[in-house]
SELUM-252127 format. One record per residue (C-alpha): residue number from 1; x, y, z; residue in one letter. Coordinates in Angstrom, 1 decimal. Layout:
<atoms>
{NUM {X Y Z} A}
...
</atoms>
This chain:
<atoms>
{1 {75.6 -124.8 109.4} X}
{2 {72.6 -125.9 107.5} X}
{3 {72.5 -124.2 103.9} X}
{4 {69.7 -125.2 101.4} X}
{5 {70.7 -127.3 98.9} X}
{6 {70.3 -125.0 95.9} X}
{7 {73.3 -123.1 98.1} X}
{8 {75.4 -125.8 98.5} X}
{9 {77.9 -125.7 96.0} X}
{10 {79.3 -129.4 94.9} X}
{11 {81.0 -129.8 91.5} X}
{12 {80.0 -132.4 89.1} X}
{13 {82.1 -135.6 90.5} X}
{14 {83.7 -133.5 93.8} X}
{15 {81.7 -134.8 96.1} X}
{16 {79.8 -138.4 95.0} X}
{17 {78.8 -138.9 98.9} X}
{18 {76.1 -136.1 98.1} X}
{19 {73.6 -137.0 97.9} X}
{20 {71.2 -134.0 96.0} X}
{21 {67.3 -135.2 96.6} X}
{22 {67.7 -135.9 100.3} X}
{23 {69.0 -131.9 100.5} X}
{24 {66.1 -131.0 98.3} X}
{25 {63.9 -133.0 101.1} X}
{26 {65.0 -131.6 104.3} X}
{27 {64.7 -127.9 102.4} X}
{28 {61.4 -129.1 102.3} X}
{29 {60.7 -129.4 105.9} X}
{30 {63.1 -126.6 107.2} X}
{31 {60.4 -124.5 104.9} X}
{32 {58.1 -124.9 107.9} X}
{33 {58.0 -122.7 110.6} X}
{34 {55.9 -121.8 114.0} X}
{35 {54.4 -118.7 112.5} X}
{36 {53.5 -120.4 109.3} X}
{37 {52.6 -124.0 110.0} X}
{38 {50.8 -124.9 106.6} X}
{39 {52.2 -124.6 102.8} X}
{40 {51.5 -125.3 99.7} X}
{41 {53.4 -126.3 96.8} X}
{42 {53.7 -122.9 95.2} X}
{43 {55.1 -121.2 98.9} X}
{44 {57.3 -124.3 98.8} X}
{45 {58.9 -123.3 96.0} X}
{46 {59.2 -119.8 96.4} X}
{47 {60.7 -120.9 100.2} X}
{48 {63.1 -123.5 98.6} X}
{49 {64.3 -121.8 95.4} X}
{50 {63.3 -125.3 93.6} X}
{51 {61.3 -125.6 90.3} X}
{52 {57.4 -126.3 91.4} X}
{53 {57.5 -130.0 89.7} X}
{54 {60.2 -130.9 92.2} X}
{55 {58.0 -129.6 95.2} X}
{56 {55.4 -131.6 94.0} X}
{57 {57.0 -134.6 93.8} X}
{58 {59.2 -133.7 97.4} X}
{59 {55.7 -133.8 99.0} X}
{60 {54.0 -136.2 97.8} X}
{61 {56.7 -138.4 98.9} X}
{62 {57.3 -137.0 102.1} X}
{63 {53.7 -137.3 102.7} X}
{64 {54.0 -140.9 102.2} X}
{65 {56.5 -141.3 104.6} X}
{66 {54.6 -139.6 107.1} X}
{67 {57.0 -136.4 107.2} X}
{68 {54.5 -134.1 106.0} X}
{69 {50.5 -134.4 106.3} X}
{70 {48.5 -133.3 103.5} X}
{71 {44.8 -130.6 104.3} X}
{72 {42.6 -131.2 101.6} X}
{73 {40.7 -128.3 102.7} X}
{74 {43.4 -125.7 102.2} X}
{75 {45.4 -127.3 99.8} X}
{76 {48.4 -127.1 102.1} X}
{77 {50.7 -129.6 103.9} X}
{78 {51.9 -129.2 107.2} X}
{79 {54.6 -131.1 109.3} X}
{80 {53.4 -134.6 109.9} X}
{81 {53.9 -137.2 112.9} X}
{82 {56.8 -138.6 112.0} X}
{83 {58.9 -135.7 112.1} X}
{84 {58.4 -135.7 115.8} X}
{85 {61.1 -138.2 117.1} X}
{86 {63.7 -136.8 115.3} X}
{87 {63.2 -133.1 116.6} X}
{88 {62.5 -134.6 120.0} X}
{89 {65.7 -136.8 120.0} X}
{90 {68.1 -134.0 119.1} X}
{91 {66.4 -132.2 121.5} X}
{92 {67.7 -134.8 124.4} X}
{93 {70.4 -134.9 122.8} X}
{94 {71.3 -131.4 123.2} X}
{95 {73.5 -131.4 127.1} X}
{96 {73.7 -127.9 127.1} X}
{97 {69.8 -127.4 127.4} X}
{98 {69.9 -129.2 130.8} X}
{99 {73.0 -127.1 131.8} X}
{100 {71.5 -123.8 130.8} X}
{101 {67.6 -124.3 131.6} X}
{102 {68.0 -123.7 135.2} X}
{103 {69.6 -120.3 135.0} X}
{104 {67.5 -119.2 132.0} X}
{105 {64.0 -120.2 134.0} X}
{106 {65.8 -117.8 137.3} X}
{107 {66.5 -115.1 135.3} X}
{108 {63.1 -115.4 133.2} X}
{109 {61.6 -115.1 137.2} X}
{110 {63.6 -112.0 137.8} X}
{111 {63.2 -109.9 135.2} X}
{112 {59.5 -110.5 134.2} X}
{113 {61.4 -111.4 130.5} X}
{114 {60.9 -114.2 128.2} X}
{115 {64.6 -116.1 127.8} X}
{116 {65.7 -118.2 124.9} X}
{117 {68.7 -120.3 123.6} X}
{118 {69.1 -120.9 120.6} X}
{119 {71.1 -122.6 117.4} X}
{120 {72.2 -121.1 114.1} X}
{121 {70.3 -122.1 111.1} X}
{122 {71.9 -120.4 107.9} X}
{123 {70.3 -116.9 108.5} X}
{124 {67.4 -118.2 111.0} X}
{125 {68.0 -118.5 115.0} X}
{126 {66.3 -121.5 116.0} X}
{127 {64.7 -122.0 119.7} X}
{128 {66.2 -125.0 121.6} X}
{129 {64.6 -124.1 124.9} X}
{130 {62.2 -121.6 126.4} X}
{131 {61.4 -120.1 129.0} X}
{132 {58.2 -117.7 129.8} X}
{133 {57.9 -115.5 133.1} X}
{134 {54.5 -116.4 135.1} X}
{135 {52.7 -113.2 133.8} X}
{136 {50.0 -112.5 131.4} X}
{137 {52.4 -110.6 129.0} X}
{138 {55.3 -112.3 127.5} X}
{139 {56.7 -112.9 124.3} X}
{140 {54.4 -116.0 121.9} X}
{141 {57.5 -117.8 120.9} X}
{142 {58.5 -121.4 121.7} X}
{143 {60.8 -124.5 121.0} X}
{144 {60.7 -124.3 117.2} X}
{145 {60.6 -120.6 116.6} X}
{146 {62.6 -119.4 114.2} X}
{147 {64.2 -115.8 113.9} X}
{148 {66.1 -113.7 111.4} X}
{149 {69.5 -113.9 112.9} X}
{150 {70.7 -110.4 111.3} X}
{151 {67.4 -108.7 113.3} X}
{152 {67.7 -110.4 116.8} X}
{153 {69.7 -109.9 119.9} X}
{154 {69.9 -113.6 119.7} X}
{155 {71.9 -113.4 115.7} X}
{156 {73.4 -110.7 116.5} X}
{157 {75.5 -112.5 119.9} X}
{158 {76.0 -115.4 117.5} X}
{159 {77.7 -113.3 114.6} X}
{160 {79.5 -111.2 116.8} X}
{161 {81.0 -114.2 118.3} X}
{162 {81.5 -116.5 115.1} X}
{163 {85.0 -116.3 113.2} X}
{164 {85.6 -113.8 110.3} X}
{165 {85.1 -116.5 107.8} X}
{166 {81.6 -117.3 108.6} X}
{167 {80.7 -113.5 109.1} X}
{168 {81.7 -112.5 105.8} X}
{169 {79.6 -116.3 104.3} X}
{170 {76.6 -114.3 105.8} X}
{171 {77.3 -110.8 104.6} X}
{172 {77.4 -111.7 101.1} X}
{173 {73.8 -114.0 101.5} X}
{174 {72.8 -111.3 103.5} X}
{175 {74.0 -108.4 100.4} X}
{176 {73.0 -111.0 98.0} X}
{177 {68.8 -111.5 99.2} X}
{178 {68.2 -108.1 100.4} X}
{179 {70.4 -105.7 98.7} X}
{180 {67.9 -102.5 99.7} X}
{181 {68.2 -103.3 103.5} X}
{182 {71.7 -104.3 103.5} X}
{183 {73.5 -100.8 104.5} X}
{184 {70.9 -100.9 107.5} X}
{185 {71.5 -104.6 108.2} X}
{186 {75.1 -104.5 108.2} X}
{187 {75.4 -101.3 110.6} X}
{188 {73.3 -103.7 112.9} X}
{189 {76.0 -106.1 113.0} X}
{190 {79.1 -104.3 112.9} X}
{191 {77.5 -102.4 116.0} X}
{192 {76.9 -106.1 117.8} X}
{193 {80.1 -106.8 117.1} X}
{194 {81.3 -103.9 118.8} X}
{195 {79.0 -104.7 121.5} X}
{196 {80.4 -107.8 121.8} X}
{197 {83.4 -106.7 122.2} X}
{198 {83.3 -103.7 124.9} X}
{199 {79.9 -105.2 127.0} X}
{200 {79.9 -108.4 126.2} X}
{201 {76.3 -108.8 125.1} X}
{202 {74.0 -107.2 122.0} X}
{203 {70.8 -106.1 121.7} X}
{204 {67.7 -106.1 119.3} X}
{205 {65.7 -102.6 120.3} X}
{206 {62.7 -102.3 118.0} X}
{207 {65.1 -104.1 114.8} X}
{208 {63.2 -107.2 114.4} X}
{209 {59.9 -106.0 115.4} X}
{210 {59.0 -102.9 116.4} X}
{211 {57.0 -103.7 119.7} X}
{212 {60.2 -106.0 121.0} X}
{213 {63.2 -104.8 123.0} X}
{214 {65.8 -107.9 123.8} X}
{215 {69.6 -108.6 124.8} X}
{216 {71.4 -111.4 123.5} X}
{217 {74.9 -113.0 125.0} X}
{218 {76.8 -116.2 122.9} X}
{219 {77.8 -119.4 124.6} X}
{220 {81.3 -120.8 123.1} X}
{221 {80.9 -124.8 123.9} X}
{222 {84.0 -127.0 124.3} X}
{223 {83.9 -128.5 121.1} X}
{224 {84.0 -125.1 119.1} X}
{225 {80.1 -125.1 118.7} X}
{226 {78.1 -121.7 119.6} X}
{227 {74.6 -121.1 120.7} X}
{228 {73.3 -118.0 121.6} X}
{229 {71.0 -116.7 124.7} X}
{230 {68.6 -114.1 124.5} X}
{231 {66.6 -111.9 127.4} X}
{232 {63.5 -110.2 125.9} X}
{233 {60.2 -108.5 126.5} X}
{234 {57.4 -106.1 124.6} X}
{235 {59.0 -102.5 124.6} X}
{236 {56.4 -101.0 126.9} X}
{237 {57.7 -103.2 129.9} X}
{238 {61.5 -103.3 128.9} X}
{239 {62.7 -100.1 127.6} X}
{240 {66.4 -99.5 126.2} X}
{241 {68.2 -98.0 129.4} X}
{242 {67.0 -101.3 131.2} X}
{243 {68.3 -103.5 128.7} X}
{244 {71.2 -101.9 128.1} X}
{245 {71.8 -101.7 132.2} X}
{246 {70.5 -104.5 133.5} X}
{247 {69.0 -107.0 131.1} X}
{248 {72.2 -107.0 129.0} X}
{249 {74.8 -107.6 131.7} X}
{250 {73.3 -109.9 133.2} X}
{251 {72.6 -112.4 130.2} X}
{252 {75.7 -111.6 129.5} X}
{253 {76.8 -113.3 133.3} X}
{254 {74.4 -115.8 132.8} X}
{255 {76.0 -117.0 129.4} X}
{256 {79.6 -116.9 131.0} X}
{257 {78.5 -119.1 133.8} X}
{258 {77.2 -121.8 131.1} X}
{259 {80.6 -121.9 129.7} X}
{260 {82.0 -122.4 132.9} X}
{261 {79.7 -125.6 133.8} X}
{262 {79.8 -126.6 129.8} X}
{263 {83.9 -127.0 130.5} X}
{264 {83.7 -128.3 133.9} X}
{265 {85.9 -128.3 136.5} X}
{266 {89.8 -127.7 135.3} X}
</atoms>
């Protein structure tokens, strides 16, 4: 899973294959996200954890290269046009978002819910695909979105289902970047873990934002990969005994039968 580089610990001469400045690039652009689409140099930094000359010199070359356009009026960049194609192309590259779509747009239908997949990035969930019931109220989240995966149904179906090593990788960064919230966070996960384990699904009521209610069910692909599903709607419309009896179990079917096609047949 994608760490920044300042977290990537590589000893002098361990690894020569390295290479430091690209890391220090893609943090860069992994700074961006849906709810904040323009930075600037000083946010960069703070994002990043790298000194403010290094910023400066990330963008300007990324701006060159057309990975990051620069708003004189604002003093910001944002993500430029050739960042595109490569999102897009992993994107098509991703099988299990054709597999899955169908059965997250039926379910979407029934419930009047917004449903999501998504992929771990360090201590973000990132959206793959998305789907949006026909109404006038549903969740403002799309392909890109990126949510605290200790907060949402979503994170919380991925941990439960990761191995112990990578759980305890993200307790300590977790313990290490918000040691006041941690008692809090970690009761969270132990409880989506046990979840998990005895429903086969977790849930977000209120954790992540207070106005959001949401299940979340993990996907185990063949090659030991896992992605995560989540069910979710504004707490007026989907209140916990729903989610817990129906929202919840049936994500939780919905992600079994993706693992099912993902093996196929055998």
């Amino acid at each position: 899973m994608r760490k920044r580089a300042a977290e990537v610990e590589v000893a002098p001469g361990e690894d020569r294959q390295f290479v430091a400045a690209i890391a220090r690039g893609f943090d860069i652009l992994h700074a961006f996200r849906a709810e904040d689409p323009m930075l600037g140099n000083q946010e960069l930094a703070e994002r990043t954890g790298l000194p403010r000359a290094t910023v400066s010199r990330l963008t300007h070359t990324l701006t060159r290269l057309g990975y990051l356009t620069y708003l004189p009026r604002f003093a910001k960049y944002q993500l430029g046009l050739g960042a595109v194609p490569l999102g897009q192309l992993a994107l098509a590259n991703m099988s299990i978002r054709r597999l899955a779509a169908p059965l997250m747009r039926a379910l979407s239908e029934e419930t009047q819910a917004s449903t999501s997949l998504g992929k771990r990035d360090w201590l973000l969930m990132v959206y793959v695909e998305h789907v949006s019931p026909r109404t006038a109220v549903a969740l403002q989240l799309e392909v890109g979105s990126r949510l605290p995966l200790a907060l949402t149904a979503m994170g919380r179906a991925w941990y439960a289902r990761s191995g112990e090593a990578e759980r305890e990788a993200i307790d300590r960064e977790l313990a290490a970047r918000q040691p006041g919230e941690w008692p809090a966070i970690r009761e969270g996960l132990r409880e989506a873990v046990a979840m998990q384990e005895n429903l086969g699904f977790t849930a977000s009521l209120g954790d992540w934002q207070p106005t959001v209610h949401a299940a979340g069910a993990a996907v185990a692909l063949p090659g030991g990969e896992i992605v995560a599903l989540n069910c979710g709607a504004p707490a007026f419309m989907l209140g916990r005994e729903r989610v817990m009896t129906e929202i919840g179990p049936r994500l939780a079917a919905v992600a079994r039968r993706i693992e099912a096609m993902a093996r196929g047949p055998g």
